[in-house]
C-alpha positions as CSV (number, residue, x, y, z in Angstrom):
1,X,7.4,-9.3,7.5
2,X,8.9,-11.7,9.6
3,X,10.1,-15.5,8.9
4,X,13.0,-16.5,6.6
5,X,15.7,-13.7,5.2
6,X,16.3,-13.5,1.7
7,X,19.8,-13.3,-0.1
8,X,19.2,-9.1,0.9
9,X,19.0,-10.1,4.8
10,X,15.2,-8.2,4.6
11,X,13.1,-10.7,6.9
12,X,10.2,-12.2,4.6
13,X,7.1,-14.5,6.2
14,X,6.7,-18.4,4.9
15,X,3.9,-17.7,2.8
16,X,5.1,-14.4,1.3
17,X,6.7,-13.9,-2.0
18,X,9.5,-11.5,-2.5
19,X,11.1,-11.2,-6.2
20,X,14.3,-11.0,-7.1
21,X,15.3,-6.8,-6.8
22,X,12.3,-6.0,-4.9
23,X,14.6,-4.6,-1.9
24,X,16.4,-2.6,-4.3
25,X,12.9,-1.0,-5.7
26,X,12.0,-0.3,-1.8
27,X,15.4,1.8,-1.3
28,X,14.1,4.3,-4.1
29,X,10.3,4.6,-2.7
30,X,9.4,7.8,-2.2
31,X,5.8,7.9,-2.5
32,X,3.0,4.8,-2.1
33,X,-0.1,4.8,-3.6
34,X,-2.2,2.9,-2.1
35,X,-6.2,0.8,-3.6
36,X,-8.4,1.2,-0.9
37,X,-11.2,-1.7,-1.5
38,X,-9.1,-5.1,-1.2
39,X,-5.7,-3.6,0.0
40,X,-7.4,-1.6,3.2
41,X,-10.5,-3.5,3.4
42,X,-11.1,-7.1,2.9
43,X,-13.5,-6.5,0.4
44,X,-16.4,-7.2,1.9
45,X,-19.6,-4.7,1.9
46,X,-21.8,-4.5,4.8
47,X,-24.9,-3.1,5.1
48,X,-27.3,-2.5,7.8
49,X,-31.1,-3.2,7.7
50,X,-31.5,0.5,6.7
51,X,-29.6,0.1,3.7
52,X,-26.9,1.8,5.1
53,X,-23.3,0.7,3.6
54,X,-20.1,0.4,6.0
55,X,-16.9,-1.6,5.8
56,X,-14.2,-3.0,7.9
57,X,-10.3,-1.3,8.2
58,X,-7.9,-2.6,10.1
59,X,-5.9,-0.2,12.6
60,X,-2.6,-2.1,12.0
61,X,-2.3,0.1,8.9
62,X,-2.6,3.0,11.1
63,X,0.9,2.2,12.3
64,X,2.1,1.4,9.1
65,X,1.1,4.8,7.4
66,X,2.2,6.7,10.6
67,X,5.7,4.7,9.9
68,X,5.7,5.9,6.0
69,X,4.5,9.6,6.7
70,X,7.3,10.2,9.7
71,X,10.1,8.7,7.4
72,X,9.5,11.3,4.6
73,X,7.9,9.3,2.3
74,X,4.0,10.2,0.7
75,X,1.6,8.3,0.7
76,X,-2.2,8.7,-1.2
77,X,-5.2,6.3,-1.7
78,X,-6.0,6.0,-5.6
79,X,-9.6,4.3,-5.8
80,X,-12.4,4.9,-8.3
81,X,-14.5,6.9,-6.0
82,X,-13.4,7.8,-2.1
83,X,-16.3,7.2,0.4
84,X,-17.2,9.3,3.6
85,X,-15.6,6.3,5.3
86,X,-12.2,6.5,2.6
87,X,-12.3,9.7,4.2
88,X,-12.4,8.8,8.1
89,X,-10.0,6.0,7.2
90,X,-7.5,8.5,5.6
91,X,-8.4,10.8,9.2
92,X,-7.0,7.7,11.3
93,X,-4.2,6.8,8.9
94,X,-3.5,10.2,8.9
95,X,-3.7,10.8,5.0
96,X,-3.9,14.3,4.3
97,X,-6.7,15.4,2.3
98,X,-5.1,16.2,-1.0
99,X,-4.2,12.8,-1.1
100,X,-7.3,11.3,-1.3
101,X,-7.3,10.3,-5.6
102,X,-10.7,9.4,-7.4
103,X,-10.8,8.1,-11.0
104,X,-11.7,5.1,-12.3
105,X,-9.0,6.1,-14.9
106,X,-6.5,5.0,-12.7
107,X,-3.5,5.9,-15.1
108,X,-4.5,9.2,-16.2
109,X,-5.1,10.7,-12.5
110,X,-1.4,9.2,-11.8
111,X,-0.1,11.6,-14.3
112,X,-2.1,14.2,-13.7
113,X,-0.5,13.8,-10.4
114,X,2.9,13.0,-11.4
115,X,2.6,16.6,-13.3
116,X,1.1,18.5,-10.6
117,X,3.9,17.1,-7.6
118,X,6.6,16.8,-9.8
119,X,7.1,12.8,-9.3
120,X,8.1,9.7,-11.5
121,X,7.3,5.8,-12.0
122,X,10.6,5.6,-10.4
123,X,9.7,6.9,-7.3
124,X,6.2,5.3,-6.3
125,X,5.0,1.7,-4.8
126,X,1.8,1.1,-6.2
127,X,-0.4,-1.5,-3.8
128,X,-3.8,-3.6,-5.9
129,X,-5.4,-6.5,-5.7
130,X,-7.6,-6.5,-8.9
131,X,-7.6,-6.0,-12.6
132,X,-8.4,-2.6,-12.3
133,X,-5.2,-2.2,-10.8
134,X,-2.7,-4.3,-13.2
135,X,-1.3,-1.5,-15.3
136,X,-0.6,0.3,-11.8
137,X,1.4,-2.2,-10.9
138,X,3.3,-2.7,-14.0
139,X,4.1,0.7,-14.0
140,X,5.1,1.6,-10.3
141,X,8.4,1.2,-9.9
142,X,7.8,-1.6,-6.5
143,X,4.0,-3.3,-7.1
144,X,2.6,-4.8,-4.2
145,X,-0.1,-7.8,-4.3
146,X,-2.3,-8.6,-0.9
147,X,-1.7,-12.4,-0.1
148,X,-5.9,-13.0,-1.4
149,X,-5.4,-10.7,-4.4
150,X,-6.9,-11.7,-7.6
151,X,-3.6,-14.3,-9.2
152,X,-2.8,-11.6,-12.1
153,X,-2.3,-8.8,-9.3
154,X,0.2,-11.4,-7.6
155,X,1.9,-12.8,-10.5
156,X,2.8,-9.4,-11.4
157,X,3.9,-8.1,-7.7
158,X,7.1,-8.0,-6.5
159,X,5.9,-8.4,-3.1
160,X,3.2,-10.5,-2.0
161,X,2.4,-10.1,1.5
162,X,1.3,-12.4,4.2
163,X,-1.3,-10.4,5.3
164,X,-4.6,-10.4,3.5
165,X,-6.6,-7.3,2.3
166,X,-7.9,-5.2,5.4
167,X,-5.5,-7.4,8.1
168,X,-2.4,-5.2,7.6
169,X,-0.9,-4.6,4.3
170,X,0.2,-1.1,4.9
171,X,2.0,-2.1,8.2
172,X,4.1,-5.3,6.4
173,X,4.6,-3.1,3.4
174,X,5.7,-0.1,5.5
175,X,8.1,-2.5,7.8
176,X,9.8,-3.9,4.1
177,X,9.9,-0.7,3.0
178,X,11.9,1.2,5.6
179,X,14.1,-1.7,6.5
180,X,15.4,-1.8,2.9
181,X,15.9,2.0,3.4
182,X,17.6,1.6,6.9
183,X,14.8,3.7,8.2
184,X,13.1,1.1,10.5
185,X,15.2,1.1,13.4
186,X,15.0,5.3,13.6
187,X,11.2,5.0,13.5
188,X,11.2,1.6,16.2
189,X,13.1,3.8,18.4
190,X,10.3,5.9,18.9
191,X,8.2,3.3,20.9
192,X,11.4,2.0,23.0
């Protein structure tokens, strides 16, 4: 997120929205679940004259999730059903497999979860951009809101990022995230 710093001295673009404690949410992150259909994609469906369905990711994630993973934190797609291409996505982004959540019951597969891998609302960042995905937010302990999310799912976000669904959520979040950890320069001095 780059542009103006906030009162934490985390750089934040001009048209993003950071509330008040949001860097102090970011320092406890441990885990970030992640919508797939308007966070990773821009929501659009294509399909080809043989009916054939296929959207569009964008690779700057690919960088963010790498960023996430190699600083120790988890990271899983919760959507209501993953897609051969969910799958390939989570192949690039390097999302292991057992990470890959379906449930249109959003909230009961996050503590089914929380049971089987032993972590809290405390400890996870929670990424929508719809209705489906309001109690998510308002549970995770950090809820993130694409800049072209729906204006419940950014009302109730701590973060709103510049980037729009599909043009690099993941790699904004995952910047914010591991700068208000200290982590960011550790991972940066990988590609210096």
């Amino acid at each position: 997120m780059g542009g103006e710093g906030n009162k934490d001295g985390i750089q934040v673009g001009g048209k993003d929205m950071v509330k008040e404690g949001a860097v102090e949410k970011a320092k406890k992150i441990s885990f970030v679940i992640v919508d797939i259909h308007g966070v990773l994609t821009d929501n659009t469906l294509y399909y080809t004259h043989d009916g054939i369905k296929s959207e569009c990711f964008s690779l700057h994630d690919r960088l963010g999730f790498q960023a996430l993973i190699q600083s120790g934190i988890k990271v899983a797609f919760l959507t209501s059903k993953i897609s051969r291409a969910d799958e390939q996505m989570a192949k690039v982004y390097g999302v292991p497999q057992e990470f890959l959540w379906s449930s249109s019951a959003k909230m009961a597969k996050l503590d089914e979860k929380q049971k089987e891998l032993g972590f809290s609302d405390e400890d996870f960042c929670y990424i929508g951009d719809e209705m489906i995905d309001l109690g998510m937010m308002k549970r995770a302990k950090l809820s993130v809101a694409p800049s072209n999310a729906s204006s419940e799912a950014k009302e109730i976000a701590d973060i709103v990022t510049e980037a729009e669904g599909g043009k690099g959520v993941i790699r904004e979040l995952a910047q914010f995230i591991l700068k208000s950890q200290g982590k960011w320069d550790a991972f940066l001095s990988n590609y210096l």
